[in-house]
C-alpha positions as CSV (number, residue, x, y, z in Angstrom):
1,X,-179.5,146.1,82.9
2,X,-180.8,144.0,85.8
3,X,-184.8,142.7,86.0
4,X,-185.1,145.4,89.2
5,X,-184.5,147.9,86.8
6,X,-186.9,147.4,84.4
7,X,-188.6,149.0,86.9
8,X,-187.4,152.6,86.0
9,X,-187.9,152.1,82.4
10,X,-191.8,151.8,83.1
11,X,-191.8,154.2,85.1
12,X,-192.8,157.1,82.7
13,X,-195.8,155.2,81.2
14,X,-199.2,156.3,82.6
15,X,-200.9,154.2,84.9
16,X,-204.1,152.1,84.1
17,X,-206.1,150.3,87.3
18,X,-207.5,146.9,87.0
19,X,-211.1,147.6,86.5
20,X,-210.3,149.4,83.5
21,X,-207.6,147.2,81.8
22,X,-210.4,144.3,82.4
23,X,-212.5,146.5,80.4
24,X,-210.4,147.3,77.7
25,X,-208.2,143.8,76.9
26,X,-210.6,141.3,78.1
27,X,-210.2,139.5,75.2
28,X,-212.9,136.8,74.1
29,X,-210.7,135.1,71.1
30,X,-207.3,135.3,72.6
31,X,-203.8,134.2,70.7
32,X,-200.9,134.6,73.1
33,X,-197.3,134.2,71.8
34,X,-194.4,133.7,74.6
35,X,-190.9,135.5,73.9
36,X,-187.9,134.5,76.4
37,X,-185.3,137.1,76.1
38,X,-182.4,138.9,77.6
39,X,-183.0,142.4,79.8
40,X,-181.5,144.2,77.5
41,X,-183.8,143.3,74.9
42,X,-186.9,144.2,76.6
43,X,-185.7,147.4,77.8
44,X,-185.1,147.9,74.2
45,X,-188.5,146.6,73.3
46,X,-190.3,149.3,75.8
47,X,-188.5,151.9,74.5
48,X,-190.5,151.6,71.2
49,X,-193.9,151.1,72.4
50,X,-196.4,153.3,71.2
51,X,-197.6,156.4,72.4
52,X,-200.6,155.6,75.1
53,X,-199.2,152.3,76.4
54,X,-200.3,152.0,79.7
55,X,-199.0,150.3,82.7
56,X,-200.8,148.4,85.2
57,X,-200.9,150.1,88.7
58,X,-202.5,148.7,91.6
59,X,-202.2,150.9,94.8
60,X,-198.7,152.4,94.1
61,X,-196.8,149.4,92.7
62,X,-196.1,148.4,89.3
63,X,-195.0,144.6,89.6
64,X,-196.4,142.4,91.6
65,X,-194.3,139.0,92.7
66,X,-196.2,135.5,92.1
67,X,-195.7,132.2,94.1
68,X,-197.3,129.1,92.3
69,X,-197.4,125.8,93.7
70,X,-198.3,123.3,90.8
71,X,-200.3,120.1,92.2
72,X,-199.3,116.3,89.8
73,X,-199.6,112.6,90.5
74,X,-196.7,110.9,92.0
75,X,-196.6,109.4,88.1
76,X,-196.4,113.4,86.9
77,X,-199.8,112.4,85.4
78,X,-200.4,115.8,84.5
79,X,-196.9,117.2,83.0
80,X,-196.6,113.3,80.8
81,X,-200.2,114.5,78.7
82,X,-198.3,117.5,77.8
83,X,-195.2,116.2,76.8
84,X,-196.6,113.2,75.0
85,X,-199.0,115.9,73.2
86,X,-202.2,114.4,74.2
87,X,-205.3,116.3,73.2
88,X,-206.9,116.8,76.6
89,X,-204.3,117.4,79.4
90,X,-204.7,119.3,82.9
91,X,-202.7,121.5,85.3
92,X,-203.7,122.6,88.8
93,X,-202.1,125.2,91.0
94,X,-202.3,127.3,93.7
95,X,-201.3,131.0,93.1
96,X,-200.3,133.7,95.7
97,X,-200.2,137.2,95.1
98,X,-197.8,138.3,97.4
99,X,-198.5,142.0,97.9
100,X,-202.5,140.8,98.6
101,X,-201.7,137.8,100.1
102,X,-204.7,136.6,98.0
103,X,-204.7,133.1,96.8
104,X,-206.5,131.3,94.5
105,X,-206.8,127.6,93.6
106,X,-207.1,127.3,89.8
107,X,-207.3,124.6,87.2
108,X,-206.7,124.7,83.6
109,X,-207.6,122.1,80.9
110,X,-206.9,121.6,76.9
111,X,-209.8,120.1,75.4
112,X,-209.7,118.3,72.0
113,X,-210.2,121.6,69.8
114,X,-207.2,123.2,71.6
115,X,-209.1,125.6,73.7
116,X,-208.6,126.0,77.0
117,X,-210.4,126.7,80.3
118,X,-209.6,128.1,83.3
119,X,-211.4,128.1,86.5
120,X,-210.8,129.7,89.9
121,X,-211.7,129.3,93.3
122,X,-210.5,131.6,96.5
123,X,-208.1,129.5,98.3
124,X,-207.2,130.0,102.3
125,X,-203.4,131.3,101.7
126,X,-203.1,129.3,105.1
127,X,-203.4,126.1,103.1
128,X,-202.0,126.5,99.7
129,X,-200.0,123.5,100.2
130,X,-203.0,121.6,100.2
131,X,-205.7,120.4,98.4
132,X,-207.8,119.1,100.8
133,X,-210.6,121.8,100.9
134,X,-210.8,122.2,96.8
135,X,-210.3,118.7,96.1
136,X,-214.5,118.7,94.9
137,X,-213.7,121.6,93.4
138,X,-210.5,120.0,91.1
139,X,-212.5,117.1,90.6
140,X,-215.7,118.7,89.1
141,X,-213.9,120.7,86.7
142,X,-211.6,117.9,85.1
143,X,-214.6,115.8,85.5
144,X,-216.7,118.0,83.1
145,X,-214.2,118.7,80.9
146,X,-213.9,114.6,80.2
147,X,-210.5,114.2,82.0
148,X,-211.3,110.3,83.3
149,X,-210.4,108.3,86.1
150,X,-209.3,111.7,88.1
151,X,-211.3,110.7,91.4
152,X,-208.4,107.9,91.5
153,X,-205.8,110.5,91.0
154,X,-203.4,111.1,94.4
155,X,-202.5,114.9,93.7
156,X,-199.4,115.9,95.3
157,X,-196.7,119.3,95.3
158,X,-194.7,118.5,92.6
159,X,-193.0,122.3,91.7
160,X,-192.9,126.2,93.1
161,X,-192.2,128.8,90.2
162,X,-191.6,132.7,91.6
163,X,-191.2,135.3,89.5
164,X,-192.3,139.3,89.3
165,X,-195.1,140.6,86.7
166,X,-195.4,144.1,84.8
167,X,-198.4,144.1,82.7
168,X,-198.9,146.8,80.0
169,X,-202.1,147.5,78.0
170,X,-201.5,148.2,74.2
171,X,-204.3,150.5,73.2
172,X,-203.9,150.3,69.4
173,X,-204.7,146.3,69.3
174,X,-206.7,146.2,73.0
175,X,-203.3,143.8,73.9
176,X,-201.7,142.9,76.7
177,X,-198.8,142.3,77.8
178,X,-196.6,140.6,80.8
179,X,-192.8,140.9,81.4
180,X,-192.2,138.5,83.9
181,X,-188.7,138.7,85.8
182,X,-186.6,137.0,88.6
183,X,-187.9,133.6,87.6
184,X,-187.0,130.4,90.0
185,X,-188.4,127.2,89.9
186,X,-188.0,124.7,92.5
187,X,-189.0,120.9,93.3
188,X,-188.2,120.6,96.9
189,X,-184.9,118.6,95.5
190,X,-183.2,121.3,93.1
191,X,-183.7,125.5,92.0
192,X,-183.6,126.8,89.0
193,X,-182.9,130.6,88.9
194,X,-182.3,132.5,85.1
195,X,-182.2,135.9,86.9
196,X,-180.9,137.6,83.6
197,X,-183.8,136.1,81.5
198,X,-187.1,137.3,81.0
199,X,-190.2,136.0,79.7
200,X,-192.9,138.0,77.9
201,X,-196.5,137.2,76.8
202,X,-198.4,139.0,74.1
203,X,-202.0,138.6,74.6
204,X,-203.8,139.6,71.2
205,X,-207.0,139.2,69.1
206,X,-206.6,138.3,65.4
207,X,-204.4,141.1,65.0
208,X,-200.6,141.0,66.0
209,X,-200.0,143.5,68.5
210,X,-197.4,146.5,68.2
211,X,-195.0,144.6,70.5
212,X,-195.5,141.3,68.8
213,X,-194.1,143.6,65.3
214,X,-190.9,145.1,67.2
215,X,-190.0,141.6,68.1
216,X,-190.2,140.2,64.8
217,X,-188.0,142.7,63.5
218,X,-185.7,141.9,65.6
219,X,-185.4,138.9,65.3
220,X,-187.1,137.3,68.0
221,X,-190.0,134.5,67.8
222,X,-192.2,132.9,70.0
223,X,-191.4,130.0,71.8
224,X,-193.3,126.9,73.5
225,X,-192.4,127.8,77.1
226,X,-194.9,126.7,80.1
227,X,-193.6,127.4,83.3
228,X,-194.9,123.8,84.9
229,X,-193.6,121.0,82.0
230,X,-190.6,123.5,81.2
231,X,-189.3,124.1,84.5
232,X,-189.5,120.6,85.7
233,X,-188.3,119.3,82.4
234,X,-185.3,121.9,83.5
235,X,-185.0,120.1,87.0
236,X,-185.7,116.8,86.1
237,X,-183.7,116.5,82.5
238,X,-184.6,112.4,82.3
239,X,-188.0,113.4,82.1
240,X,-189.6,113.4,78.2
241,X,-189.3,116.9,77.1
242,X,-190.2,116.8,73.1
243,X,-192.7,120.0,72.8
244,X,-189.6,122.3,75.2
245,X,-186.4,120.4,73.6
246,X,-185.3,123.6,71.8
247,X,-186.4,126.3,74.5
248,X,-184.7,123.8,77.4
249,X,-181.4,124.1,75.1
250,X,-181.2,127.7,73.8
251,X,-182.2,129.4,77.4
252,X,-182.1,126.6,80.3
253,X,-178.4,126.0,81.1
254,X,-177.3,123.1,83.1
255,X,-175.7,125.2,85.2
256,X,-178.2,126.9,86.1
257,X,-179.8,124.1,88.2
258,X,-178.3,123.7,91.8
259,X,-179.2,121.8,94.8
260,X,-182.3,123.2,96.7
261,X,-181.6,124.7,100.5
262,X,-184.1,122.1,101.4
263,X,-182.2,119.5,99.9
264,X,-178.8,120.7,101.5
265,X,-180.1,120.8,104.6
266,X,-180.9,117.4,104.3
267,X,-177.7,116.0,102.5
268,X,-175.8,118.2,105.7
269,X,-177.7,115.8,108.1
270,X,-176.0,112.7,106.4
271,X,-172.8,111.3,107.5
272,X,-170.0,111.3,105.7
273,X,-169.6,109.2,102.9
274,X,-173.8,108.2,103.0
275,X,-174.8,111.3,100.8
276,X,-176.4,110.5,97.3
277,X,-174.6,112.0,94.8
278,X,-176.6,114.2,92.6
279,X,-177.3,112.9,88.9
280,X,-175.9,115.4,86.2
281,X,-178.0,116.4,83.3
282,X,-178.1,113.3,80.8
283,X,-178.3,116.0,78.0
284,X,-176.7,119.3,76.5
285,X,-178.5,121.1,79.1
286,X,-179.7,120.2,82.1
287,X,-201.4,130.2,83.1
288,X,-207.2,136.2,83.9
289,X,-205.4,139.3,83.5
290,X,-203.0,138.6,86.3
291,X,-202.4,135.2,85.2
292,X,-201.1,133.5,82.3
């Protein structure tokens, strides 16, 4: 089964609109587990949910496609905190939501208990490349949550992730969760597209949720996946990759990474014989409701 057809397996489940799923699964103590799995498996897995599962519907559609554009230092400040393990660590994005054209600049930070916070600010779509006009906004927030010396910080693109959401509401735990298909990742040098992989999110309280169980007894476990340090781990395999070592090498193949149409455009304007050749993999293998 492709990811488009997931699709027609949800489409039986009654709807639920946003207002109401905010009112049902916003979640003050949160545990969320991440699953990476095969189509077939989550067709398999919404098959079995339980009776009054509830799809998220917003004007007629049922997915909804994502384009993130994650903000670093040259130095990948941000991605070497989480990779080294560091207690307080930062990411900073733009997000578009494609059908709205909304977007919104957001910033989430790990402080020393492990919790995390998440803020967002309306961002003009016309500038998501850019964070000129939020720049006070990035600053205050890492500021306050004790993240030092960011003021010096140059922030610059550093990786596009796409990818289509379903999000389901679980009524017998309050839980959520998102199936999130067609995933690419790109760096302006290479893509990474795993179109028959798909990764899903349980968002729970204390208590496991129904689809948390059905996985379990199937064998599946959660995973450390995060689709910044991950994906450019992925693209960028000389980079330290400790906390993603064993999701990088069970679902990233090295295959799956190819040169970027930006990046052949550029390596077509080169003459003959003055292209750089690409590096091969050194190893075995080459973030709200809506958001995650």
């Amino acid at each position: 089964m492709s990811p488009a057809r997931l699709g027609t397996v949800v489409e039986g489940l009654p709807p639920i609109d946003l207002d109401e799923l905010v009112a049902r699964a916003s979640l003050q103590t949160r545990v969320d587990r991440k699953y990476v799995l095969p189509v077939d498996a989550v067709a398999a897995l919404l098959s079995r949910l339980p009776s009054g599962t509830r799809v998220l519907e917003i004007e007629g559609d049922r997915d909804f496609a994502y384009r993130s554009l994650y903000f670093d230092t040259p130095e990948l400040t941000g991605y070497l905190m989480a990779a080294r393990r560091r207690r307080r660590r930062f990411k900073i994005r733009t997000r578009v939501y494609e059908q709205s054209g909304e977007c919104l600049l957001e910033v989430k930070v790990r402080g020393n208990r492990g919790s995390t916070v998440k803020e967002r600010l309306p961002h003009d779509p016309r500038d998501r490349e850019t964070l000129e006009s939020g720049r006070h906004f990035v600053d205050a927030v890492l500021a306050e949550n004790r993240i030092v010396g960011i003021r010096r910080f140059t922030l610059v693109p550093t990786l596009t992730t796409r990818y289509r959401r379903t999000t389901l509401h679980l009524p017998d735990t309050g839980s959520r969760v998102t199936i999130d298909t067609d995933l690419t990742w790109e760096d302006g040098d290479h893509r990474l597209q795993l179109p028959g992989t798909v990764v899903v999110e349980t968002k729970t309280g204390s208590t496991a949720s129904h689809a948390d169980r059905l996985l379990w007894h199937d064998g599946h476990r959660p995973v450390r996946i995060s689709k910044y340090a991950t994906g450019l781990a992925a693209l960028r395999p000389h980079l330290p990759d400790g906390p993603w070592r064993r999701t990088l090498r069970r679902y990233f193949p090295p295959e799956a990474v190819r040169l970027s149409t930006i990046a052949g455009a550029r390596a077509a304007d080169v003459p003959d014989g003055g292209a750089r050749a690409v590096r091969p993999p050194e190893r075995g293998r080459f973030d709200s409701v809506m958001s995650h």
